[in-house]
MARZA-384703 format. One line per field, with one value per residue (C-alpha): residue in one letter; x, y, z. Coordinates in nm, 2 decimals, always signed. Example, Ala and Ser with C-alpha at 12.3 -4.5 7.8 and 13.67 -1.06 7.14 Angstrom:
residues 2
residuo c(A:S)
east c(+1.23:+1.37)
north c(-0.45:-0.11)
up c(+0.78:+0.71)
//
This chain:
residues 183
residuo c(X:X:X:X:X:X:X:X:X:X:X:X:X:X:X:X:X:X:X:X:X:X:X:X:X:X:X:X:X:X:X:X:X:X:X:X:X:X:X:X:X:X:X:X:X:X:X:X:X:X:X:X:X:X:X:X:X:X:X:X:X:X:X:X:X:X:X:X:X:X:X:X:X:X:X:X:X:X:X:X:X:X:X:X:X:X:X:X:X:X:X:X:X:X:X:X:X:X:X:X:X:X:X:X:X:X:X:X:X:X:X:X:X:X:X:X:X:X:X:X:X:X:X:X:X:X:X:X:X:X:X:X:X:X:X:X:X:X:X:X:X:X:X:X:X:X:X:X:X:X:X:X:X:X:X:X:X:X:X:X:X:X:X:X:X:X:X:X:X:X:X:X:X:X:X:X:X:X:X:X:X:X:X)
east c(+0.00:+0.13:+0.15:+0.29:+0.32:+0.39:+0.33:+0.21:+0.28:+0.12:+0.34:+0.71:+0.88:+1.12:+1.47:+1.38:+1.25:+1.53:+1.73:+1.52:+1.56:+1.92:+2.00:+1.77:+1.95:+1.66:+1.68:+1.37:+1.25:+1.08:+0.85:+0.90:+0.66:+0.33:+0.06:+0.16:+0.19:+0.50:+0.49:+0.77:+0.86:+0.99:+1.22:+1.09:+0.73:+0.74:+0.78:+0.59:+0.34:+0.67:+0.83:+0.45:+0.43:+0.76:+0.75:+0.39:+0.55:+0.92:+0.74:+0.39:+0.18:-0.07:+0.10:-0.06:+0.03:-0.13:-0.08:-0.19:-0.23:-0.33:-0.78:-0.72:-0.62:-0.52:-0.48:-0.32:-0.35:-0.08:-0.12:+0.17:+0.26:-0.03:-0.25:-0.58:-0.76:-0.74:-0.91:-0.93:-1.15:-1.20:-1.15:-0.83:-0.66:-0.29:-0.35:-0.32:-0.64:-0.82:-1.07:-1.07:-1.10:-1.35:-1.22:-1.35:-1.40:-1.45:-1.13:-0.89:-1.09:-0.99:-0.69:-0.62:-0.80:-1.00:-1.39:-1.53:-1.49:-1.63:-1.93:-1.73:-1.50:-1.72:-1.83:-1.49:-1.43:-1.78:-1.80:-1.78:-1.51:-1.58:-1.47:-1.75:-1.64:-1.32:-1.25:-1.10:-0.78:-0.64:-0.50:-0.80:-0.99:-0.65:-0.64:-0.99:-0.94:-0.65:-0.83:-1.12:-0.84:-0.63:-0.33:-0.07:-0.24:+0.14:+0.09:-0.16:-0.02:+0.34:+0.64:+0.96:+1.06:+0.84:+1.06:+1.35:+1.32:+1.25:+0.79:+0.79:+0.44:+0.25:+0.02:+0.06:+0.40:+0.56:+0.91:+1.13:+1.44:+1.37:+1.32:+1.56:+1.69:+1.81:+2.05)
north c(+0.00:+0.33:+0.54:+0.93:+1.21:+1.55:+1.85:+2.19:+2.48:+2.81:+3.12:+3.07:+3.09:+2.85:+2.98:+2.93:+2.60:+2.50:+2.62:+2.42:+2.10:+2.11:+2.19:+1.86:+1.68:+1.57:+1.47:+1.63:+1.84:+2.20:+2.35:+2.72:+2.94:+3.03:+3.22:+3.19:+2.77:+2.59:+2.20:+1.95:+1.62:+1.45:+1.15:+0.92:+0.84:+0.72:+0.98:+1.29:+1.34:+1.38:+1.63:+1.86:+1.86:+2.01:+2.27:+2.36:+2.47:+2.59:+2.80:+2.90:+2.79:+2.51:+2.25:+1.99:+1.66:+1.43:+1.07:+0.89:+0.47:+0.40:+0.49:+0.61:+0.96:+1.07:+1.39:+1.55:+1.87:+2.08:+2.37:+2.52:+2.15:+1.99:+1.79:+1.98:+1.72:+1.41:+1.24:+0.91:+0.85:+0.47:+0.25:+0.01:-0.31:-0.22:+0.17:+0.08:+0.27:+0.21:+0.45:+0.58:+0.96:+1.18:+1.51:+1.82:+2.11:+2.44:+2.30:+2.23:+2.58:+2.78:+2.71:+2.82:+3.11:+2.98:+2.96:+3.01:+2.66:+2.50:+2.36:+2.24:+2.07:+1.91:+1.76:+1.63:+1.49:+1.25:+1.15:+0.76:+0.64:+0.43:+0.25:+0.50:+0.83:+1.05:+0.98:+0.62:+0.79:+0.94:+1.19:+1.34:+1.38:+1.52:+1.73:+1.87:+1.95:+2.15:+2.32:+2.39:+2.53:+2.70:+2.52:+2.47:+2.16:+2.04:+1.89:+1.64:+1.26:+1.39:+1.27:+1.27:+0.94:+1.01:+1.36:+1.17:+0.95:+1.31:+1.23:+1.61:+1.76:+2.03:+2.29:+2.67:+2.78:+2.46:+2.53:+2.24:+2.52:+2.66:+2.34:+2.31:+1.94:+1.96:+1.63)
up c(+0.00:-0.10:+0.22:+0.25:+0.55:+0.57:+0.79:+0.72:+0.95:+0.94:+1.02:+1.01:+0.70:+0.51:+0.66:+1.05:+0.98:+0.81:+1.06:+1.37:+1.17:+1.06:+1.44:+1.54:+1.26:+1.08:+0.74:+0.56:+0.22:+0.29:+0.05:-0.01:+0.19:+0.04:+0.18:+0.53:+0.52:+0.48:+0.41:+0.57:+0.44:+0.69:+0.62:+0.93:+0.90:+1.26:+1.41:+1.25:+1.51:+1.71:+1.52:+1.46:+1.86:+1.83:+1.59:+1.66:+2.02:+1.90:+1.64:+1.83:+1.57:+1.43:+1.27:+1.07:+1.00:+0.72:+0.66:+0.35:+0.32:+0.04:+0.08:+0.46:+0.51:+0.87:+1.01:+1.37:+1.47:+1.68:+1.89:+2.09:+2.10:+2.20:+2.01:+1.98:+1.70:+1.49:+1.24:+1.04:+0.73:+0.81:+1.07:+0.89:+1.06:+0.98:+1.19:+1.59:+1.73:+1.97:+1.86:+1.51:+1.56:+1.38:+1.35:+1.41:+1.15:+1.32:+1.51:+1.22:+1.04:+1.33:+1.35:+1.02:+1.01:+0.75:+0.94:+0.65:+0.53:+0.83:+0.62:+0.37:+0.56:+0.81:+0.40:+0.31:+0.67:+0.67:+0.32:+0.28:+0.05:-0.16:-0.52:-0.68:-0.57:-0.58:-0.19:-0.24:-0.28:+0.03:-0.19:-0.31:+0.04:+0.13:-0.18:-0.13:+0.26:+0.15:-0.08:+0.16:+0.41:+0.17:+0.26:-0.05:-0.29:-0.36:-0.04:-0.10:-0.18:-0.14:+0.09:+0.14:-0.04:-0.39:-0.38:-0.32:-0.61:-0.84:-0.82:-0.70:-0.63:-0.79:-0.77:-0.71:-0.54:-0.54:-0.72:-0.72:-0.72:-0.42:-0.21:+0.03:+0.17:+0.54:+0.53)
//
């Protein structure tokens, strides 16, 4: 199953976050900064929640982490380094939950200052996926939540390892030249 992660941050730009991850000597990709969001594809799947908590409280600001497997997309969100919300689109046997978490859309909305999309959101979240609509994909729920948010779409089905092996992502403001590679 094909499975990705990355984490987008709203506030801090590029350079400081290159800077806190170089000094933690983690091995990740950073997306330019665009609109306020930066996305981080961090090498170590393991350990991404990990690494949001910390940033969300070096930096003061939400950071969101969103993890692809294949038709499951999952989603934590960090404030000042605690989790504040979380959300899976279907229960699967491979994820260890005791609980599969539903989310929470003025939550996630707020905390990117983007309350407008509350009803929109709450849509993408509770849609069943299924083999006759769009939402089988991970990538396209995540694709659409972005877009509902506002968040950069060049983060949707993208991680570190497809960037590694030159799959780079699209949508507007990604520029593979201005990427920058911490290890």
């Amino acid at each position: 199953m094909d499975s990705y992660a990355n984490i987008t941050i709203d506030g801090p730009s590029q350079d400081p976050i290159v800077a806190a991850l170089r000094q933690l000597h983690i091995s990740a990709f950073v997306s330019p900064t665009v609109r306020g969001h930066t996305v981080i594809y961090h090498e170590d799947l393991s350990s991404q929640e990990g690494l949001a908590a910390f940033l969300s409280s070096y930096f003061r600001c939400p950071a969101l982490v969103v993890m692809g497997y294949g038709g499951v997309l999952l989603y934590h969100l960090y404030e000042s380094g605690e989790r504040t919300d979380a959300y899976v689109s279907s229960p699967h046997d491979e994820l260890e939950l005791d609980e599969a978490p539903t989310g929470d859309a003025e939550k996630l909305c707020a905390a990117f200052a983007a309350e407008h999309a509350v009803r929109r959101t709450e849509q993408i979240l509770r849609k069943q996926a299924g083999p006759s609509n769009p939402y089988a994909l991970a990538v396209n729920r995540h694709g659409e939540l972005f877009r509902a948010l506002r968040l950069p779409l060049f983060a949707a089905g993208a991680g570190f390892k497809a960037i590694e092996l030159g799959e780079l992502p699209a949508g507007a403001g990604w520029d593979a030249g201005q990427v920058r590679r911490t290890r």
